[in-house]
C-alpha positions as CSV (number, residue, x, y, z in Angstrom):
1,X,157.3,161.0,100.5
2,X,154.0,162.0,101.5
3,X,151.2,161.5,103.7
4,X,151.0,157.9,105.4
5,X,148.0,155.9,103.9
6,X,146.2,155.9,106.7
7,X,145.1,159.5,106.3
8,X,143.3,159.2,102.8
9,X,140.2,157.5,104.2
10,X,140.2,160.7,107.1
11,X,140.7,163.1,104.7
12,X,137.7,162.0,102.2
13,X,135.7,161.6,105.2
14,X,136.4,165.4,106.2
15,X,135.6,166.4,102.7
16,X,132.1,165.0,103.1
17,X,131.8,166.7,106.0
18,X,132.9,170.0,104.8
19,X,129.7,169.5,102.6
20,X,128.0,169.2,105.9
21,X,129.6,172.4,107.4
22,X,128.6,174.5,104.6
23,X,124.6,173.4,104.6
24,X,124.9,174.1,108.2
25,X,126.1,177.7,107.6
26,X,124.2,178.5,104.5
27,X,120.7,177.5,106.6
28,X,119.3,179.5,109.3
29,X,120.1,178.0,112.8
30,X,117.2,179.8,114.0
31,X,115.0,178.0,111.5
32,X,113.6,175.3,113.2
33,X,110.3,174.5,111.0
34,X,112.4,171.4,109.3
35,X,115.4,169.4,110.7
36,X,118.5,170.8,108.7
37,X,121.9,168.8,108.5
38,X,124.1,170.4,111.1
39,X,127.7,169.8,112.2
40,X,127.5,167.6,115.4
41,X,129.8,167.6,118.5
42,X,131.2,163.9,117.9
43,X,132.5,165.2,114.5
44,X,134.7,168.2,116.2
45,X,135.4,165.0,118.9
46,X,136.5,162.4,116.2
47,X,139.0,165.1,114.2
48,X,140.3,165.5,118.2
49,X,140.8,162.0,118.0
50,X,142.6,161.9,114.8
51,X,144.7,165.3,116.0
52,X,145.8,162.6,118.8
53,X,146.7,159.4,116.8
54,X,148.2,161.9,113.7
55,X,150.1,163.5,116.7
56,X,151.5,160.7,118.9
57,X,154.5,160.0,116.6
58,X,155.5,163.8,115.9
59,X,158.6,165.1,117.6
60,X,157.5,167.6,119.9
61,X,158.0,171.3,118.4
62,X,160.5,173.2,119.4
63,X,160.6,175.9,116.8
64,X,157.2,177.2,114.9
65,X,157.3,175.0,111.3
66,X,157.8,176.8,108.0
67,X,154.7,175.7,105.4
68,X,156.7,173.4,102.8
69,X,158.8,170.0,103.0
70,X,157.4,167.5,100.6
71,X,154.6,168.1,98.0
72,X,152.1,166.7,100.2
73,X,153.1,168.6,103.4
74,X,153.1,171.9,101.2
75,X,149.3,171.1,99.5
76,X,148.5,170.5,103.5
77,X,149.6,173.8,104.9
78,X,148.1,175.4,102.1
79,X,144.3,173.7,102.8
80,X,145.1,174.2,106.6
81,X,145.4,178.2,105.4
82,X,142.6,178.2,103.7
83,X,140.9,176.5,106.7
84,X,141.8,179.2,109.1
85,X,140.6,182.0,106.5
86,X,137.2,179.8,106.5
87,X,137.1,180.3,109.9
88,X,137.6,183.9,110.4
89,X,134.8,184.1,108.1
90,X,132.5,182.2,110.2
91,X,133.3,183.6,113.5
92,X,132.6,187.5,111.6
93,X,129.2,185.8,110.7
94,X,129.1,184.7,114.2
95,X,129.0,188.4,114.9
96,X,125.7,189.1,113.1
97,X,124.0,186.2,112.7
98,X,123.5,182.9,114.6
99,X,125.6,179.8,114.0
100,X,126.2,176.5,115.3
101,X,128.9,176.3,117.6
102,X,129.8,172.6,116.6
103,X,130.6,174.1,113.3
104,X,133.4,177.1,114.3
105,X,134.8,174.0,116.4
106,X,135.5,171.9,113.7
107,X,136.8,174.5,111.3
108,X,139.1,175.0,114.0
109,X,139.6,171.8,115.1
110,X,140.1,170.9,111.6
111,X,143.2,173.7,110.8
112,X,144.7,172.1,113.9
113,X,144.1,168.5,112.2
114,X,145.6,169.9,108.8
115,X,148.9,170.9,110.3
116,X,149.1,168.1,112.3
117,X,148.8,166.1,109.3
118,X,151.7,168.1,107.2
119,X,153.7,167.8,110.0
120,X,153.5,164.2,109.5
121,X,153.6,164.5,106.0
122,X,157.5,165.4,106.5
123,X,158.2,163.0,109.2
124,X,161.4,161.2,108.9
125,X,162.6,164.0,106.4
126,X,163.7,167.9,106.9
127,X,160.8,169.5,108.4
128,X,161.2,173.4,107.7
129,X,161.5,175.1,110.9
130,X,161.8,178.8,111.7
131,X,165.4,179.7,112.5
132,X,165.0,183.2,114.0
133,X,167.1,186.0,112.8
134,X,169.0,183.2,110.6
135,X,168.2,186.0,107.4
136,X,170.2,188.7,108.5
């Protein structure tokens, strides 16, 4: 089982806008001879939004979730790792250089999105969860 159908049209969406996130972060923000595309505050808003309707069937946690489940849930950790990896590198180019605010919110919004979303993926199935100390 994987992701509901619902989340395909999101998820191309996001990929568009990924394309967005990286002309915002290869241009200058200091550069303001020509309007450049740049991440916007209403898209970190409307992945809140679908972090809310993704979210609002989920069980609560009450463990930290193991990456894994079904095939889509695994291939969603996975792009929510490399999301978070995405956004370390941002924020350390953050450190020297300017960049747009809106865009180190929606990588991070987006991670958040990602798990949500293989969280669903594994709804109504085993979700892995963390049982501590259940190795030794």
């Amino acid at each position: 089982r994987g992701a509901p159908a619902e989340f395909g049209p999101w998820l191309e969406r996001i990929q568009n806008e990924l394309f967005d996130l990286g002309a915002d972060l290869v241009l200058p923000l200091t550069d303001a001879k020509r309007e450049r595309l740049r991440v916007t505050p209403a898209q970190v808003e409307r992945l809140e939004e679908l972090c809310d309707r993704a979210n609002a069937d989920l069980t609560p946690l009450r463990s930290f979730v193991l990456p894994g489940g079904t095939e889509a849930a695994a291939l969603l950790h996975l792009a929510r790792t490399v999301c978070r990896r995405a956004e370390r590198l941002a924020v350390a180019l953050a450190s020297t250089e300017p960049v747009n605010p809106s865009a180190l919110a929606y990588l991070n919004r987006l991670s958040d999105l990602l798990f949500i979303l293989a969280r669903a993926a594994n709804a109504g199935g085993r979700e892995p969860l963390w049982r501590p100390g259940s190795s030794r």
